[in-house]
C-alpha positions as CSV (number, residue, x, y, z in Angstrom):
1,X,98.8,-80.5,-123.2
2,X,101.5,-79.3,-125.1
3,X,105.1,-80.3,-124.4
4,X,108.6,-78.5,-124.2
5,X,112.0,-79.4,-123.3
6,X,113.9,-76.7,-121.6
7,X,117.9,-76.7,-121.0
8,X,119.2,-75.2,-118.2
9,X,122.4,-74.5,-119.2
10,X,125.9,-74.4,-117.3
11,X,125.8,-70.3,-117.7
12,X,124.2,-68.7,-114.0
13,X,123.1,-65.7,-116.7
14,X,121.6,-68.1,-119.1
15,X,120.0,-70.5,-116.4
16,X,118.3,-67.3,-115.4
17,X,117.2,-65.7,-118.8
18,X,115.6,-69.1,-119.1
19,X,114.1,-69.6,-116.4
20,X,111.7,-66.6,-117.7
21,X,111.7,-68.1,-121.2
22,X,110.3,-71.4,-119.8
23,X,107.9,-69.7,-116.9
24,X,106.4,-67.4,-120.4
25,X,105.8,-70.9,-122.1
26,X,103.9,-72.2,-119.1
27,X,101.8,-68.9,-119.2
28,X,101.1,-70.0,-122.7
29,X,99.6,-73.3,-121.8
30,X,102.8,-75.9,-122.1
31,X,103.7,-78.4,-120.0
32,X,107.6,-78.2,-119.5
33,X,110.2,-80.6,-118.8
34,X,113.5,-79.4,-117.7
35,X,117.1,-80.9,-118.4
36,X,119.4,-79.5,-115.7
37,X,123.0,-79.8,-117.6
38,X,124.3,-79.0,-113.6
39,X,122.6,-81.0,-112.0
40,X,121.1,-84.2,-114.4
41,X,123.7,-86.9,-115.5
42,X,121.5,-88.2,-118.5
43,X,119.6,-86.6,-120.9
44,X,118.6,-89.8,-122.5
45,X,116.0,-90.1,-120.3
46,X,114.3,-87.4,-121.1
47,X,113.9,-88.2,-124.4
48,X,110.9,-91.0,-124.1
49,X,108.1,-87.9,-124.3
50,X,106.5,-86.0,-127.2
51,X,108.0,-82.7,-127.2
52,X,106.2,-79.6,-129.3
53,X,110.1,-78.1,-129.0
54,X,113.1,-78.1,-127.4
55,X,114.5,-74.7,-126.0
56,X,117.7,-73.4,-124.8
57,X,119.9,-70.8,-124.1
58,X,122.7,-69.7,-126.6
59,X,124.4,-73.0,-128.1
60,X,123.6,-75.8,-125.3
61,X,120.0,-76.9,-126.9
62,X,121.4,-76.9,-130.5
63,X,124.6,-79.1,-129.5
64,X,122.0,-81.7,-127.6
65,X,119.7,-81.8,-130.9
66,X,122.0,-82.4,-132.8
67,X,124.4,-85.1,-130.6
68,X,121.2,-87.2,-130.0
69,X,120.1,-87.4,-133.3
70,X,116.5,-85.5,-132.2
71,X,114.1,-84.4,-134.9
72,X,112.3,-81.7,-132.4
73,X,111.5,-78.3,-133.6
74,X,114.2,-76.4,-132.0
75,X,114.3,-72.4,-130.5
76,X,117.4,-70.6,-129.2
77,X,117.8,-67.3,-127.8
78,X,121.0,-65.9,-127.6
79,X,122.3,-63.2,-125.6
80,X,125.7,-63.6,-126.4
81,X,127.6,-63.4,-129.9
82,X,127.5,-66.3,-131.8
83,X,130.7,-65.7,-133.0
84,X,132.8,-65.9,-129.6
85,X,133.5,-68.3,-127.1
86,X,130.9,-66.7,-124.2
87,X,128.2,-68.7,-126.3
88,X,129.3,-71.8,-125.4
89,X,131.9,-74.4,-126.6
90,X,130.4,-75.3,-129.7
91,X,130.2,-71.8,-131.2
92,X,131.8,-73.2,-134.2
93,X,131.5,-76.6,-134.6
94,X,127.4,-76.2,-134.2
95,X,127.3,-72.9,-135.7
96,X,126.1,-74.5,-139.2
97,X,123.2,-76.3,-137.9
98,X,121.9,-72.7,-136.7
99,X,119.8,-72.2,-140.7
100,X,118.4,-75.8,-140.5
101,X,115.0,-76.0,-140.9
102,X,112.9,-75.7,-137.8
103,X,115.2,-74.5,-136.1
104,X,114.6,-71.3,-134.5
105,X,116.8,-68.8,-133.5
106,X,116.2,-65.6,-131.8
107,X,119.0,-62.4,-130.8
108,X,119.0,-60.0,-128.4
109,X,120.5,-57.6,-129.8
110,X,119.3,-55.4,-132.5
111,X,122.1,-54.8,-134.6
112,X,123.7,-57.8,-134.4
113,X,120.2,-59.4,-135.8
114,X,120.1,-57.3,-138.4
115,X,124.1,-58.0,-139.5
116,X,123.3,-62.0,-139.0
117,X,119.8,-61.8,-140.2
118,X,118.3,-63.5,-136.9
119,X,115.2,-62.6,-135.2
120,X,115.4,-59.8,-132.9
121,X,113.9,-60.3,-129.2
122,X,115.3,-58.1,-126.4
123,X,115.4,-60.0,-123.1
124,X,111.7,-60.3,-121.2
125,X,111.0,-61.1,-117.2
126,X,108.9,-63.1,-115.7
127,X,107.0,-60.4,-113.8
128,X,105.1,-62.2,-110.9
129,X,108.7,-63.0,-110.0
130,X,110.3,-59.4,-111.0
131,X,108.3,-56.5,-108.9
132,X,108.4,-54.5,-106.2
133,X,108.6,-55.9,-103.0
134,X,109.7,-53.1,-100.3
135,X,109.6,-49.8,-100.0
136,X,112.6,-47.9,-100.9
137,X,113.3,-46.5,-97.6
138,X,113.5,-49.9,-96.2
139,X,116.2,-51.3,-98.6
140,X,119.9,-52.1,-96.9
141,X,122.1,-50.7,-100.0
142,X,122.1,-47.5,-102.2
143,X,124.2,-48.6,-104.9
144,X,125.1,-52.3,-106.3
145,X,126.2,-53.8,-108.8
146,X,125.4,-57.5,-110.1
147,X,128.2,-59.7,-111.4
148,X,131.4,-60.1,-112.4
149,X,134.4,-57.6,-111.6
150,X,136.4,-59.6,-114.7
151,X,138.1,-56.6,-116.7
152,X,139.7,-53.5,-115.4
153,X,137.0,-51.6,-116.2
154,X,134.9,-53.0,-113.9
155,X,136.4,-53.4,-111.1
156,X,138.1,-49.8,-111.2
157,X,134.8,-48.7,-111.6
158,X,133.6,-50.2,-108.2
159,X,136.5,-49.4,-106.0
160,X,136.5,-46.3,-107.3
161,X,132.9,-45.4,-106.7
162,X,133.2,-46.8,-103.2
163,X,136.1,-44.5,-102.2
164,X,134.2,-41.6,-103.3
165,X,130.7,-42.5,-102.1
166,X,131.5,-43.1,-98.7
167,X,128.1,-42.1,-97.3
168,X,126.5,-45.0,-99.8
169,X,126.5,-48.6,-98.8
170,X,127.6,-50.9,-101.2
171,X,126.5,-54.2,-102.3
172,X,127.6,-56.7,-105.4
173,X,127.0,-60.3,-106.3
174,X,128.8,-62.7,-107.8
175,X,130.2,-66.4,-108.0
176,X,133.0,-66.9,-105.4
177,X,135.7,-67.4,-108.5
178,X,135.1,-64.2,-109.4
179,X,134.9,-62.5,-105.9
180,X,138.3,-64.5,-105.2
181,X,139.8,-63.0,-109.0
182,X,138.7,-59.6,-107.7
183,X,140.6,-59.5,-104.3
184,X,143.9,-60.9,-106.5
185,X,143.1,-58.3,-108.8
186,X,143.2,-54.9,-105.8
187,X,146.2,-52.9,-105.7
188,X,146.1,-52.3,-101.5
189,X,144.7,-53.0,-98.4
190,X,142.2,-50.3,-99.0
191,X,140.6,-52.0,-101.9
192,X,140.7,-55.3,-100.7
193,X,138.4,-54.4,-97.8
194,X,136.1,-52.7,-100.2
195,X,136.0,-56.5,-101.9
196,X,135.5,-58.2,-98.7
197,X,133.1,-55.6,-97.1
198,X,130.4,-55.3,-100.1
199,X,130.3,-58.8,-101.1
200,X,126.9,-60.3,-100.8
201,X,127.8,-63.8,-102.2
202,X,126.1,-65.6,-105.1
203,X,122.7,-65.7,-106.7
204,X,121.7,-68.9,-108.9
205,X,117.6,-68.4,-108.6
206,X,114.8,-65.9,-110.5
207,X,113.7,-65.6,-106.8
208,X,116.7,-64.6,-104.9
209,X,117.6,-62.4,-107.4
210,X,114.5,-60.3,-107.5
211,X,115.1,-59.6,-103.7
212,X,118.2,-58.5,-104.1
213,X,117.6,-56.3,-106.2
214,X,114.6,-54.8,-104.4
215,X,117.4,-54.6,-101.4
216,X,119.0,-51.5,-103.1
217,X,117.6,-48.0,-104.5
218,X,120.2,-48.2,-107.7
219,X,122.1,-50.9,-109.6
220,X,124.5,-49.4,-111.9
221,X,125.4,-51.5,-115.4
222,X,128.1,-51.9,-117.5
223,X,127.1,-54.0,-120.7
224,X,129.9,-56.4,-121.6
225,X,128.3,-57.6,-125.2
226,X,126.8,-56.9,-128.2
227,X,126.5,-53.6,-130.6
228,X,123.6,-51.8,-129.3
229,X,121.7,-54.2,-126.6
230,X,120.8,-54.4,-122.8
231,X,121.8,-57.5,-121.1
232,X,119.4,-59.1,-118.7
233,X,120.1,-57.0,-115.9
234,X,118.5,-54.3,-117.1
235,X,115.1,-55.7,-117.1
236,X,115.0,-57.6,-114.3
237,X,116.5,-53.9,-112.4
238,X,113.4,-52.1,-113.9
239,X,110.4,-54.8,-113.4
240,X,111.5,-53.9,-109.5
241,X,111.0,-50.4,-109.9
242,X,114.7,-50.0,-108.9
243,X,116.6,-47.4,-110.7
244,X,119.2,-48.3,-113.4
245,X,122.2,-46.4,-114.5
246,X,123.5,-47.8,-117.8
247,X,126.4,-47.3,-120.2
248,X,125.3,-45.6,-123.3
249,X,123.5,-48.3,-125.3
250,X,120.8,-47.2,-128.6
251,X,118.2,-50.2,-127.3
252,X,117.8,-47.6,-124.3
253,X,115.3,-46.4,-126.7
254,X,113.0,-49.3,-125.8
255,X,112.4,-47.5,-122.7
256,X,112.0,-44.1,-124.4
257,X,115.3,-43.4,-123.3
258,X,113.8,-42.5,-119.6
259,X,116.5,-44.7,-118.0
260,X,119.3,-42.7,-117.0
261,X,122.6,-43.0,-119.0
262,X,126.4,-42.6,-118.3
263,X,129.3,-41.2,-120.7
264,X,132.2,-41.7,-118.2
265,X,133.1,-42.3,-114.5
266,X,132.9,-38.3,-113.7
267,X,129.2,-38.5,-115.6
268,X,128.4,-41.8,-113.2
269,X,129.4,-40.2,-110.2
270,X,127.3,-37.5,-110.8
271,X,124.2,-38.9,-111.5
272,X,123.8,-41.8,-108.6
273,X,124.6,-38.5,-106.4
274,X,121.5,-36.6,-107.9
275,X,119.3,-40.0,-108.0
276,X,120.4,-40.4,-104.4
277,X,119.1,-37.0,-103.2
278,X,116.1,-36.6,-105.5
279,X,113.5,-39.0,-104.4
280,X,110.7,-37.6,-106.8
281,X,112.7,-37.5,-110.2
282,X,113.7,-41.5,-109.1
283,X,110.5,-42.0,-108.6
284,X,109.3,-40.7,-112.5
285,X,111.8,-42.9,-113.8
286,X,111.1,-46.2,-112.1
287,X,107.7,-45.7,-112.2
288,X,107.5,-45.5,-116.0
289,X,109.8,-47.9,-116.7
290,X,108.4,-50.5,-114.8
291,X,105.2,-49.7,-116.8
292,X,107.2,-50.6,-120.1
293,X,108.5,-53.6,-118.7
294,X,105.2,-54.9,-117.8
295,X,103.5,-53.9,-120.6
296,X,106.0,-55.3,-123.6
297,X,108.8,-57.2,-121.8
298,X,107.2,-59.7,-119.7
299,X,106.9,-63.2,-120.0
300,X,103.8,-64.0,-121.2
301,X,103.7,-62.0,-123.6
302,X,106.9,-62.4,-125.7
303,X,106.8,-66.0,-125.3
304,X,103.8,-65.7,-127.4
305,X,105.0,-63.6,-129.8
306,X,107.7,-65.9,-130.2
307,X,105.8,-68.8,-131.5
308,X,103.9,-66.1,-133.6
309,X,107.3,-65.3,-135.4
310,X,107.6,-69.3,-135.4
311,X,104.0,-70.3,-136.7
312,X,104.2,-67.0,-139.4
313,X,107.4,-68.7,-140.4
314,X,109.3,-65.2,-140.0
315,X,112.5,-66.8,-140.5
316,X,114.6,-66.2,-143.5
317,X,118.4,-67.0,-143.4
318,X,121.2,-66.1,-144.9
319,X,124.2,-67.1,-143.8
């Protein structure tokens, strides 16, 4: 059987975009051995196996090839900019080693692939994990929002929408640094009740999430990234059949632009209050974009295409 070494990295959002990479590879018929940067001390001794590649998330699998001296055929996805910190500490010292050959380097978002001439794959879910579990009616929140409240922007956004949605429960998740950051952050007593009252705590597992996210009827998004992309949110929100509300974003288009978009807080407001009271026109969107998910963003299937794009030799740099 064939082999691969996955990394999970430090990143909660990249442990979890992985996690689908890596359960897509075992659909495909690989054997996979993982390397837990949190939680395993040594990766030397994983080394004593014959691996068909090693895989990672932005810059952590690229930074172990190359420390250790490995001659493995190497594939990265990236969800965050190459060219900033949020992809990991060696987004410059590393960056180089990104046109060797054999290794492989794909980027989720469309018009940053075509400016850095990288492969273009949108996120994908794992969608025997992703999918509709309850009924709607029987979910505990009508609005949420999934992690952190780090810029103004986001957290106005939140308290904000609380204060004038007070018939809608609300729910978010995130690590407890950034829950902690978010009550510093509040301006009165007010909003530092909103913090303490909607926090759900902190989700590191494929499973877990997907349950809370079938435990609301909408998550709203704000992507913090990329040119024209949806971060991983998005697609685990829709493989649920939950509704999304997103920032304006031209990769909507992957969904034939059925997912309901946002211009500014006024527009936001307006449409969780119509999604809220009209059950049917919810329905037509989640509905079809849980069909699209399933049928060109799930894990199986754009794993494979991956090692198409690899076998085909797609890759032409130019840095």
């Amino acid at each position: 059987m064939k082999k691969i070494l996955g990394i999970l990295p430090h990143s909660i959002g990249g442990r979890l975009t992985t996690s689908s990479i890596l359960d897509g590879f075992k659909m495909n018929g690989y054997e996979v051995v993982v390397f837990d940067e949190l939680k395993n001390s040594n990766f030397a001794d994983f080394l004593n196996k014959d691996y068909s590649y090693i895989l990672g998330y932005d810059f952590s699998p690229i930074k172990l090839k190359v420390d250790y001296g490995l001659n493995i055929p190497l594939i990265a996805y990236f969800s965050d900019e190459i060219n900033l910190k949020t992809a990991g500490d060696g987004f410059i010292e590393y960056r180089k080693y990104l046109k060797d050959k054999n290794n492989y380097v794909f980027y989720w978002d469309r018009e940053l692939s075509k400016k850095e001439n990288f492969v273009y794959m949108p996120h994908f879910v794992n969608c025997e994990i992703y999918k509709e579990m309850k009924l709607i009616a029987d979910t505990e929140y009508d609005v949420s929002f999934m992690g952190r409240l780090d810029t103004n922007l986001r957290l106005k956004t939140f308290l904000e929408l609380n204060k004038q949605l007070k018939n809608l429960k609300f729910s978010w998740h995130a690590i407890e640094k950034h829950y902690i950051d978010a009550l510093s952050r509040c301006q009165s007593k007010e909003e530092k009740e909103i913090i303490k009252k909607t926090y759900c705590g902190f989700i590191d597992n494929e499973t877990d999430m997907a349950k809370a996210i079938n435990n609301t009827k909408i998550v709203y998004n704000i992507n913090a990234q990329g040119l024209s992309s949806l971060n991983y949110r998005t697609f685990q929100v829709l493989a649920c059949k939950r509704l999304l509300i997103s920032d304006k974003r031209e990769e909507l288009d992957l969904f034939n632009n059925f997912v309901p978009c946002y211009s500014d807080f006024d527009d936001l407001i307006k449409k969780i209050r119509f999604y809220s009271d009209n059950f049917s026109e919810y329905e037509k969107v989640t509905k079809k974009c849980a069909e699209i998910i399933k049928l060109k963003h799930n894990s199986k299937d754009c794993t494979k295409k991956m090692l198409e794009m690899i076998k085909d030799k797609f890759y032409l740099f130019d840095f």
